[in-house]
DSSP file (Angstrom, degrees, kcal/mol; ACC not computed):
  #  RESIDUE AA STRUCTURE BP1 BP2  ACC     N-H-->O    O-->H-N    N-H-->O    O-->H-N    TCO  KAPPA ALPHA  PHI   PSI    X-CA   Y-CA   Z-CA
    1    1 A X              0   0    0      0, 0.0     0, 0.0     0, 0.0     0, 0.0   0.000 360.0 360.0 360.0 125.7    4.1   15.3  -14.5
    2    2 A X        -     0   0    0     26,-0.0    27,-0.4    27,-0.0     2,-0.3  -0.167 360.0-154.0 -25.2 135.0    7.2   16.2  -13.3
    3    3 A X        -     0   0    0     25,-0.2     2,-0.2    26,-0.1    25,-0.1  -0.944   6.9-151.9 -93.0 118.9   10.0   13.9  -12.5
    4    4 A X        -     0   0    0     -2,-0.3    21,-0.2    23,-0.2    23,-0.1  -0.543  16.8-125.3-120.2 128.4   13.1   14.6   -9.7
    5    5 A X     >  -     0   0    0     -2,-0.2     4,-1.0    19,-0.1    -1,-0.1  -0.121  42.8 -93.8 -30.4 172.6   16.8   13.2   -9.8
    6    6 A X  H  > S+     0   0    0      1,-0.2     4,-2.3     2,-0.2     5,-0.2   0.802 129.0  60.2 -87.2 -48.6   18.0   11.3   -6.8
    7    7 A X  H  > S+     0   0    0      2,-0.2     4,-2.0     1,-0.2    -1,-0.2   0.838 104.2  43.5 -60.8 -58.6   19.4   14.8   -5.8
    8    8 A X  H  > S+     0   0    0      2,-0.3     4,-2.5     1,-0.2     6,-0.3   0.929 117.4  55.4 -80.9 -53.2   15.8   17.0   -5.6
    9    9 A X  H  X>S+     0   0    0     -4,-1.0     5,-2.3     1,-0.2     4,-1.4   0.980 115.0  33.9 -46.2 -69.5   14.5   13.6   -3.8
   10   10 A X  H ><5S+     0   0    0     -4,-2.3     3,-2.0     2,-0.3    -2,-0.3   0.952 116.5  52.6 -57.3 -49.7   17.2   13.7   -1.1
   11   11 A X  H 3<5S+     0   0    0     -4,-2.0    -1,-0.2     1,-0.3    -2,-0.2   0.909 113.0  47.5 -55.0 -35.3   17.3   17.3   -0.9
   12   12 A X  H 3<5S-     0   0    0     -4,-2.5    -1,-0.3    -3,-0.3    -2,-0.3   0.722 121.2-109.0 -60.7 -28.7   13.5   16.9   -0.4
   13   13 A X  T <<5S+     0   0    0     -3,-2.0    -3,-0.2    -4,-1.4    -2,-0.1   0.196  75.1 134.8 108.1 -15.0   13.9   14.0    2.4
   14   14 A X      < -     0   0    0     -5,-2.3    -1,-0.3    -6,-0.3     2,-0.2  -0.360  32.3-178.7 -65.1 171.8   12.6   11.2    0.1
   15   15 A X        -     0   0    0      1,-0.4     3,-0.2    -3,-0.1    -1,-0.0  -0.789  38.6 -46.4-149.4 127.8   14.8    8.2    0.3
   16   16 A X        -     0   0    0     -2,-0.2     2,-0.6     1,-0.2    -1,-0.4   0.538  51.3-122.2  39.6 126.5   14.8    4.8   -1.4
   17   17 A X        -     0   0    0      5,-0.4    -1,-0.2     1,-0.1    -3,-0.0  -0.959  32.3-178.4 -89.3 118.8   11.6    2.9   -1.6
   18   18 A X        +     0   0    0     -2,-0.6    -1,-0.1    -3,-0.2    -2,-0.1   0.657  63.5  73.6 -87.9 -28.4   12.6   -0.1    0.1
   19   19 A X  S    S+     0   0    0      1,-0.2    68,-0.1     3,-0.1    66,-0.1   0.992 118.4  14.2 -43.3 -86.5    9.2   -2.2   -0.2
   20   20 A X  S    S-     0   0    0      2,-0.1    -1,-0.2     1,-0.1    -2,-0.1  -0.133 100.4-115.3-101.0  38.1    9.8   -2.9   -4.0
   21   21 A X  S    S+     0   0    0      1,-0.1     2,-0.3    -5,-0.0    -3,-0.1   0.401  70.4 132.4  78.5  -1.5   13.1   -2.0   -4.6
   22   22 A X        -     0   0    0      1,-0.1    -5,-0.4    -6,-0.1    -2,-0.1  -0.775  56.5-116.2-107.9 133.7   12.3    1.0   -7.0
   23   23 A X    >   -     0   0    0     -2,-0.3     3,-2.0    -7,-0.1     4,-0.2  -0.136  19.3-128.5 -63.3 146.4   13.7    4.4   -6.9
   24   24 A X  T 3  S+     0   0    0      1,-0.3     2,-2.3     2,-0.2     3,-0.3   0.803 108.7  73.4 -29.0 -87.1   11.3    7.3   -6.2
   25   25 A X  T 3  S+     0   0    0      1,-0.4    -1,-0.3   -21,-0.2    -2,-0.1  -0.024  83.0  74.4-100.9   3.5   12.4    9.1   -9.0
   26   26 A X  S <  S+     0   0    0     -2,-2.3    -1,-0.4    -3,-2.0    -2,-0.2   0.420 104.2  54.2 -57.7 -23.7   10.1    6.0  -11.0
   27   27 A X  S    S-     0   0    0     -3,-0.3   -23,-0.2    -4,-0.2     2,-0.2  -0.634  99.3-100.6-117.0 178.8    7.2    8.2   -9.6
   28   28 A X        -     0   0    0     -2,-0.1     3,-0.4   -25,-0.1     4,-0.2  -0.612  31.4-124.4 -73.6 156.5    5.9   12.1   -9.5
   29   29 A X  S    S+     0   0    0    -27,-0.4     3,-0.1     1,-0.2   -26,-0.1   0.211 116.4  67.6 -67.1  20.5    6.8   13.8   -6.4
   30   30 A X  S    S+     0   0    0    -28,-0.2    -1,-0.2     1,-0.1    -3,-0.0   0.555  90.3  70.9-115.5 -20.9    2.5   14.6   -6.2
   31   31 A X  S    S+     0   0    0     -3,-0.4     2,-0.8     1,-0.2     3,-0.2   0.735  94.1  64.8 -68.0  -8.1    2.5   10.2   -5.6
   32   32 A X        +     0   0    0     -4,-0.2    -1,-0.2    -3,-0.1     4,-0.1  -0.849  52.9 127.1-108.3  90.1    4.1   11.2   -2.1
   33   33 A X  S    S-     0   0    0     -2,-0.8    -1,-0.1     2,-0.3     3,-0.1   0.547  79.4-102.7-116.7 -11.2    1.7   13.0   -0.4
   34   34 A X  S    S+     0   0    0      1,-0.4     2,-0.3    -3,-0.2    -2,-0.1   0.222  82.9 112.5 105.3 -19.8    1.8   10.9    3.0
   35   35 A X  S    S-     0   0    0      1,-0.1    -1,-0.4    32,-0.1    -2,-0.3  -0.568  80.9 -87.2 -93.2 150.1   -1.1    8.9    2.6
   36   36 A X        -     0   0    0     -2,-0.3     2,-0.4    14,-0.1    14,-0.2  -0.164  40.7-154.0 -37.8 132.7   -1.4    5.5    2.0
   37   37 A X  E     +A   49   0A   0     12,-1.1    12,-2.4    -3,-0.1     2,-0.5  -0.973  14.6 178.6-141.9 131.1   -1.1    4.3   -1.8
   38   38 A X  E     -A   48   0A   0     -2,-0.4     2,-0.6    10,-0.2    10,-0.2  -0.954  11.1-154.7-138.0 140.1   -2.5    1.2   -2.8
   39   39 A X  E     -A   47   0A   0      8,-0.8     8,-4.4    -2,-0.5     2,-0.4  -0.969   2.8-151.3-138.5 135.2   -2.7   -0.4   -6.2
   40   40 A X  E     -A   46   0A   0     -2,-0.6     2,-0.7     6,-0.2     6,-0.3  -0.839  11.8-173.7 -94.2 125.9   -5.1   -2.9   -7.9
   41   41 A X  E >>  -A   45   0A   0      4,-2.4     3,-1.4    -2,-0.4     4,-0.6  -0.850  68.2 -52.2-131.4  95.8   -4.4   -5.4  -10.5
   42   42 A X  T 34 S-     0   0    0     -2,-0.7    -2,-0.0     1,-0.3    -1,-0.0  -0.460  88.0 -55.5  78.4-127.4   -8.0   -6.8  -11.3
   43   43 A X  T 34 S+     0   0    0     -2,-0.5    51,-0.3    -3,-0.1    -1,-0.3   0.169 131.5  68.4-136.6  13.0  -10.4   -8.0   -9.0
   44   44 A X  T <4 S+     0   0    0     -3,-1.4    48,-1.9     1,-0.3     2,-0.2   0.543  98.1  24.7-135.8 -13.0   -7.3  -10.7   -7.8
   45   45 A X  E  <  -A   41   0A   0     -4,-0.6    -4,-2.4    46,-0.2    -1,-0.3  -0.984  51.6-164.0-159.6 158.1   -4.4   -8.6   -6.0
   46   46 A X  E     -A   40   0A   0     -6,-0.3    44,-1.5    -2,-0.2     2,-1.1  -0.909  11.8-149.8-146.6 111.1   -3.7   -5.2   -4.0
   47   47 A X  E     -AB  39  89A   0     -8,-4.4    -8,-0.8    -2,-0.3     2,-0.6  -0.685  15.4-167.4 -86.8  96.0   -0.4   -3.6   -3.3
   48   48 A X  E     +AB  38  88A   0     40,-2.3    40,-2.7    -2,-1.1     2,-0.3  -0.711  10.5 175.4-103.5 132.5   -0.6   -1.7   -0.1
   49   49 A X  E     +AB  37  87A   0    -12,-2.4   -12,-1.1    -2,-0.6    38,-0.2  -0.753  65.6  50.2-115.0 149.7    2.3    0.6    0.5
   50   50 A X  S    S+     0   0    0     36,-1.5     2,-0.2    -2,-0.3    37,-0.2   0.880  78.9 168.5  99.8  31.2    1.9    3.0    4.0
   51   51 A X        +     0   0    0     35,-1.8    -1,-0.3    -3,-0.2    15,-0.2  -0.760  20.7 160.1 -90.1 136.1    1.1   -0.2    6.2
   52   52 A X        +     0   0    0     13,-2.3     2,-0.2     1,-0.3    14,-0.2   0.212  61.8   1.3-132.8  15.0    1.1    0.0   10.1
   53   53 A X  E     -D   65   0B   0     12,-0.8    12,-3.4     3,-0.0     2,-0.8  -0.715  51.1-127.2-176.6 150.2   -0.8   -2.8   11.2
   54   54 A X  E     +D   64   0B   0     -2,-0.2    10,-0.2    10,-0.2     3,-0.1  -0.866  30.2 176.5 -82.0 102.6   -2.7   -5.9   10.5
   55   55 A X  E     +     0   0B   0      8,-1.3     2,-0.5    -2,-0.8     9,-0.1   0.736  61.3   0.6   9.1 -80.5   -6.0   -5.5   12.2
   56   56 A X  E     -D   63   0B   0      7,-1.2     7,-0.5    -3,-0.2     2,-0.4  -0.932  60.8-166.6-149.9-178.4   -7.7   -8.4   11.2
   57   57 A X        +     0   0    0     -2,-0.5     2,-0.3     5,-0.2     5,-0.2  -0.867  23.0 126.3-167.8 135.2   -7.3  -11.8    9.0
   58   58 A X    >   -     0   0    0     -2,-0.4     3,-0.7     3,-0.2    20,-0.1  -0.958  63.2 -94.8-172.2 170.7   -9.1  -14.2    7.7
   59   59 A X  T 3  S+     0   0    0     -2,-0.3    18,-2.6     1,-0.2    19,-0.2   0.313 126.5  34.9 -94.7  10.5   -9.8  -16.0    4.2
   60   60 A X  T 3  S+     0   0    0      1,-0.3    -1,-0.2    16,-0.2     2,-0.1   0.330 127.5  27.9-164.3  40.7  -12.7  -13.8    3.7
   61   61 A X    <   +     0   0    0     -3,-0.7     2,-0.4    13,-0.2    -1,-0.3  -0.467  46.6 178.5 169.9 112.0  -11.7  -10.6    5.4
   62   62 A X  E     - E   0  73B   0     11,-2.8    11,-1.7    -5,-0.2     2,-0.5  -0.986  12.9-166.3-143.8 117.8   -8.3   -9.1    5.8
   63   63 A X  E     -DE  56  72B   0     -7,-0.5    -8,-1.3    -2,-0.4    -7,-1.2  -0.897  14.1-171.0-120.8  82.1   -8.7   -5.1    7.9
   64   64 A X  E     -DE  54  71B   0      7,-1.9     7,-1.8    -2,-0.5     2,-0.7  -0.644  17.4-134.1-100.7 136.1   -5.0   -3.7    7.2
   65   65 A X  E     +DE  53  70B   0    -12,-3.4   -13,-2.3    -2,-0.7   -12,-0.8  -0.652  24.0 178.4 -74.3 122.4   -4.3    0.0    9.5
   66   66 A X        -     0   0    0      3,-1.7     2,-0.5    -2,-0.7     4,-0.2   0.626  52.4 -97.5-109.4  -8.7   -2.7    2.3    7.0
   67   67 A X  S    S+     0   0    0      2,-0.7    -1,-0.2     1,-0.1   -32,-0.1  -0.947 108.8  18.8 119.9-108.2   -2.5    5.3    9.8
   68   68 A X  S    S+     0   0    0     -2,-0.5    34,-0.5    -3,-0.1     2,-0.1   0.900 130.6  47.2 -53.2 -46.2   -5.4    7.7    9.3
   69   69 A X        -     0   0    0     32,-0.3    -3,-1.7    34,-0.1    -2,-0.7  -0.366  66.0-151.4-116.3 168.4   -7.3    5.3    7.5
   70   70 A X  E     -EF  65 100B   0     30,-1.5    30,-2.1    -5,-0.3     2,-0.4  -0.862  11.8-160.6-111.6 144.8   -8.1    1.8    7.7
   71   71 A X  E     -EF  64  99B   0     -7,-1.8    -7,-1.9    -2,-0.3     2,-0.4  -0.987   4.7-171.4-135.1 148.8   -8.8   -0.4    4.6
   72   72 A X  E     -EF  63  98B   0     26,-0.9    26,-9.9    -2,-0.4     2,-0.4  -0.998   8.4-155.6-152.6 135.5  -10.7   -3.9    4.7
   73   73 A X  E     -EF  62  97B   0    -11,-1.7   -11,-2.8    -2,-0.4     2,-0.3  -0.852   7.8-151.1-115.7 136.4  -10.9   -6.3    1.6
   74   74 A X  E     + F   0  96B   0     22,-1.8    22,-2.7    -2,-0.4    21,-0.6  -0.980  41.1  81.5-137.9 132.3  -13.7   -8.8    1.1
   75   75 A X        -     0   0    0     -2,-0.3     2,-0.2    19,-0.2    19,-0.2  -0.449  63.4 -59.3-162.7-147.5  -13.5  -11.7   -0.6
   76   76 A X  S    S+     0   0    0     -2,-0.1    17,-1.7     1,-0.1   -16,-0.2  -0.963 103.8  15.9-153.7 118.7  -12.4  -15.7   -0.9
   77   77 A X  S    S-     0   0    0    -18,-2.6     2,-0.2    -2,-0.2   -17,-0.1   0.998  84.5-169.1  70.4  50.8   -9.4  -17.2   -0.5
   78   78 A X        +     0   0    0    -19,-0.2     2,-0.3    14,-0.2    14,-0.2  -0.348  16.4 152.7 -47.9 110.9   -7.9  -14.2    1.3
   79   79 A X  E     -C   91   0A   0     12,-1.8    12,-1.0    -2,-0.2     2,-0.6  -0.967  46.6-127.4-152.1 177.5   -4.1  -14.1    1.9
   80   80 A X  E     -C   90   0A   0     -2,-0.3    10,-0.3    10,-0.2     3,-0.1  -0.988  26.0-170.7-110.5 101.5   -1.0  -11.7    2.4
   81   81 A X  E    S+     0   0A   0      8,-1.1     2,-0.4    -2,-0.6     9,-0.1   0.792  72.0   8.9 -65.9 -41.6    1.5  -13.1   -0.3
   82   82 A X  E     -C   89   0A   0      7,-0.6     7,-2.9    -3,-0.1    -1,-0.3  -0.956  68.1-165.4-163.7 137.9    4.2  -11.0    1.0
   83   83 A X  E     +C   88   0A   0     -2,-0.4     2,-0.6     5,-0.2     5,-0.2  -0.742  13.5 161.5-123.7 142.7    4.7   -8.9    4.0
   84   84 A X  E >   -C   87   0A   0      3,-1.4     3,-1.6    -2,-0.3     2,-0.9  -0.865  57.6 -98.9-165.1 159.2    7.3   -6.1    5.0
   85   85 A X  T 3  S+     0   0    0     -2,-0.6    -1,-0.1     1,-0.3     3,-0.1   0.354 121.1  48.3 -78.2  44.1    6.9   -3.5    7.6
   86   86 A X  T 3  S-     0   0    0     -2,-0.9   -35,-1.8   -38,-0.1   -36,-1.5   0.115 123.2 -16.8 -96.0  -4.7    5.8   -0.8    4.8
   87   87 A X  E <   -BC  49  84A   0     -3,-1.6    -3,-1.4   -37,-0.2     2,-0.5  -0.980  51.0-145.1 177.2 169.7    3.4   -2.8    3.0
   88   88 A X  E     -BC  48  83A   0    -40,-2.7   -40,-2.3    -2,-0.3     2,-0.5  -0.950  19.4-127.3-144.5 141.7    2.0   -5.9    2.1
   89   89 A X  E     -BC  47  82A   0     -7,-2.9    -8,-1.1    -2,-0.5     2,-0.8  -0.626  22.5-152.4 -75.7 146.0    0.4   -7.6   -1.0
   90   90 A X  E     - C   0  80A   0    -44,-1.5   -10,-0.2    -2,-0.5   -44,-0.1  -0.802  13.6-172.0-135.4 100.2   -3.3   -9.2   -0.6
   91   91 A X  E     + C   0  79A   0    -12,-1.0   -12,-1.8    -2,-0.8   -46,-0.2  -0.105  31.3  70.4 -87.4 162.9   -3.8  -11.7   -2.7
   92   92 A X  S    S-     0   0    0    -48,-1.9     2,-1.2   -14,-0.2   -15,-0.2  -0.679  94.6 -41.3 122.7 167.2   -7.6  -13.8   -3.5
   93   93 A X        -     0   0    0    -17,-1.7     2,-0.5    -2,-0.2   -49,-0.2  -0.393  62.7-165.4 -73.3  55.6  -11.0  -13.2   -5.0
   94   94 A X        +     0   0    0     -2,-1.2   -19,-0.2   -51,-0.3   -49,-0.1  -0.263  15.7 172.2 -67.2 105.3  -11.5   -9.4   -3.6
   95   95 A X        +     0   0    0    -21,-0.6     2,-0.3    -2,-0.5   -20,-0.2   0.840  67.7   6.8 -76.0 -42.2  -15.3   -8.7   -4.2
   96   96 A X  E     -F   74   0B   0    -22,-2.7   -22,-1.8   -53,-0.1     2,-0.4  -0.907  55.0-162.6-135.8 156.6  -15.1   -5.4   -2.2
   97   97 A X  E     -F   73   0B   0     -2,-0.3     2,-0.3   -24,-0.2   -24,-0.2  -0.983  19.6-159.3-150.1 134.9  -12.6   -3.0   -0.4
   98   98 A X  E     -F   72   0B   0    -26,-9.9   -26,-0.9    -2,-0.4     2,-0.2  -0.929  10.0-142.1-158.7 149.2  -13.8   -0.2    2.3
   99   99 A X  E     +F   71   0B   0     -2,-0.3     2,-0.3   -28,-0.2   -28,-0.2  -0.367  26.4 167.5-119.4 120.4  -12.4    2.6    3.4
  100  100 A X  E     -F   70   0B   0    -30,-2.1   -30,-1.5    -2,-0.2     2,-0.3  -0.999  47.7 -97.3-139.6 146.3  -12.6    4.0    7.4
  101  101 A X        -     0   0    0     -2,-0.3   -32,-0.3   -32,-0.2   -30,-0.1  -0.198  53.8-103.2 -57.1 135.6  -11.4    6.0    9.3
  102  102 A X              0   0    0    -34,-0.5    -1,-0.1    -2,-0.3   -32,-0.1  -0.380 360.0 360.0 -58.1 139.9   -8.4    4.1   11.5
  103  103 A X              0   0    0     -3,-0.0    -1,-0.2   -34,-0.0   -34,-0.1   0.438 360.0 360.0 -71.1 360.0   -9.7    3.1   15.4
C-alpha cells in the first residue's frame, strides 16, 4: 500500500489526526474512507475512531453512534478509559460487539 507525504494529505483535505496524536501519513490513504474505524486488542479493549455519540452505558453494555452505523459492545466491567469528541477507548471483558444501522 501506498503511503502520502504531509503535502498529498493536505492537498487531499486530510489534516492531523488529533485523537492519538499520529500523523495520517502512519496510515494508507484506502484507511480513510469516511467510515468509522475501530481497532481491537484481544477480547479486553477497542479503539473507536469516527465517534458522534454515546447512546448508551452501562458495565455490561456500552451502544456508541459512529454516524451511519451504530456499534454496541457486550461484556463485564464495561468502561470508556478515555474519551475525545472523535473517539473513545472501551475498555472490560467484551464477549460480543454488533453492528446496526444508527437510529
Amino acid at each position: 500500500m501506498k503511503k502520502f507525504s504531509i503535502k498529498e494529505l493536505k492537498q487531499r483535505g486530510v489534516e492531523q489526526n488529533r485523537f492519538n496524536s499520529q500523523l495520517l501519513t502512519d496510515f494508507p490513504l484506502e484507511y480513510y474512507t469516511g467510515e468509522p474505524h475501530l481497532e481491537i486488542t484481544g477480547n479486553f479493549e477497542c479503539v473507536v475512531d469516527g465517534l458522534k455519540a454515546i447512546e448508551e452505558y452501562s458495565s455490561e453494555k456500552i451502544r456508541l453512534n459512529t454516524g451511519k452505523r451504530s456499534v454496541t459492545f457486550h461484556g463485564e466491567d464495561l468502561h470508556i478509559n478515555s474519551l475525545s469528541p472523535q473517539g473513545a477507548v472501551v475498555q472490560g471483558f467484551i464477549m460480543s460487539m454488533e453492528f446496526s444501522d444508527a437510529d
